[in-house]
N, C-alpha and C positions, 0 to 999 in steps of 0.2 A: 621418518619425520625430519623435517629440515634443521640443524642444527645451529646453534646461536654462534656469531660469529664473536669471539674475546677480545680480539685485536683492539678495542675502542678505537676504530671508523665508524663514529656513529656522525653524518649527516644533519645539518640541521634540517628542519621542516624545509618541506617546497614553497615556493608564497603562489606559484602557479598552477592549473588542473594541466599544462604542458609540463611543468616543469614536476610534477608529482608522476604523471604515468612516465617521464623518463626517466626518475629513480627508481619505478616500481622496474621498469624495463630491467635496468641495469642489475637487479636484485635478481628476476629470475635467469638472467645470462650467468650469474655468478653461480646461482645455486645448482641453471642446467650444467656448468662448468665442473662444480665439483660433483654434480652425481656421476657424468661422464668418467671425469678421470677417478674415483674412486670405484667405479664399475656398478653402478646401484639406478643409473640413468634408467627413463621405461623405453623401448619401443618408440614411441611414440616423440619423445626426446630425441634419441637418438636420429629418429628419418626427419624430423623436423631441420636436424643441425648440416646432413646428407644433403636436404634440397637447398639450401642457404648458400650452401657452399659450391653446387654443381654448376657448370658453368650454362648453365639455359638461363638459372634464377641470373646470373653475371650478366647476363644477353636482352632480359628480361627488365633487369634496374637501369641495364642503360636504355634501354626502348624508351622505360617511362621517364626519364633524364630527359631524352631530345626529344618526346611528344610535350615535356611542361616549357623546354625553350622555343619550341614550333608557336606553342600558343603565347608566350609573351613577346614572339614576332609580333604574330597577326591583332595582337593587341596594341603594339605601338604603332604597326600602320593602321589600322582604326583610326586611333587617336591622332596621327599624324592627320588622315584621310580628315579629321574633321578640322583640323585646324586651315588647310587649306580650303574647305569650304567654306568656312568662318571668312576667311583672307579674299575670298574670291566676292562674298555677300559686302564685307566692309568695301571693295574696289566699287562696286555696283554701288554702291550709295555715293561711294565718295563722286565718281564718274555723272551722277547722276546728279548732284549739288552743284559740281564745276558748272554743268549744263545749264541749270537753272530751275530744275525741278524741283532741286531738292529731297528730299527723304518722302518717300512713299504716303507713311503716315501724317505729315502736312501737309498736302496735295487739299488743294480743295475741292469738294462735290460738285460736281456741275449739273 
């Protein structure tokens, strides 16, 4: 059974469901911490803290590190890719007013 910690580090409340499963996080690193070094840790604990530490899971955090900055690339060029459309639709109207057409939308039916 997990033992009460005396020290009074008692935490105030989370005000957030982030910020409450981080505290919860940090509670069971603590407690796998001390069952580890008291020797009382399961199996299951222990190969947990094994892969954590191996260096594939290392190889593996940074994989998913530079596939979430791969896609906030391709998300700025998106968004760049749209602004110059925008840039290229606003030239066409402007070109198109100089002319004497005007904007599309006023053109009259014939």
């Amino acid at each position: 059974m997990a033992r009460a910690r005396s020290n009074g580090n008692r935490r105030e409340p989370a005000r957030t469901s982030e910020a409450r499963e981080l505290q919860l996080a940090d509670a069971a690193y603590d407690l796998a911490e001390d069952q580890i070094r008291s020797g009382t840790a399961s199996s299951q604990v222990i190969t947990h803290f094994l892969r954590m530490g191996s260096s594939r899971e290392r190889l593996e955090q940074q994989r998913m590190e530079h596939e979430i900055e791969l896609m906030q690339v391709k998300k700025e060029q998106l968004e760049g890719q749209k602004r110059v459309e925008e840039l290229y639709v606003s030239a066409l109207e402007a070109m198109r007013a100089y002319s004497g057409f005007g904007p599309p939308e006023l053109e009259e039916e014939g």
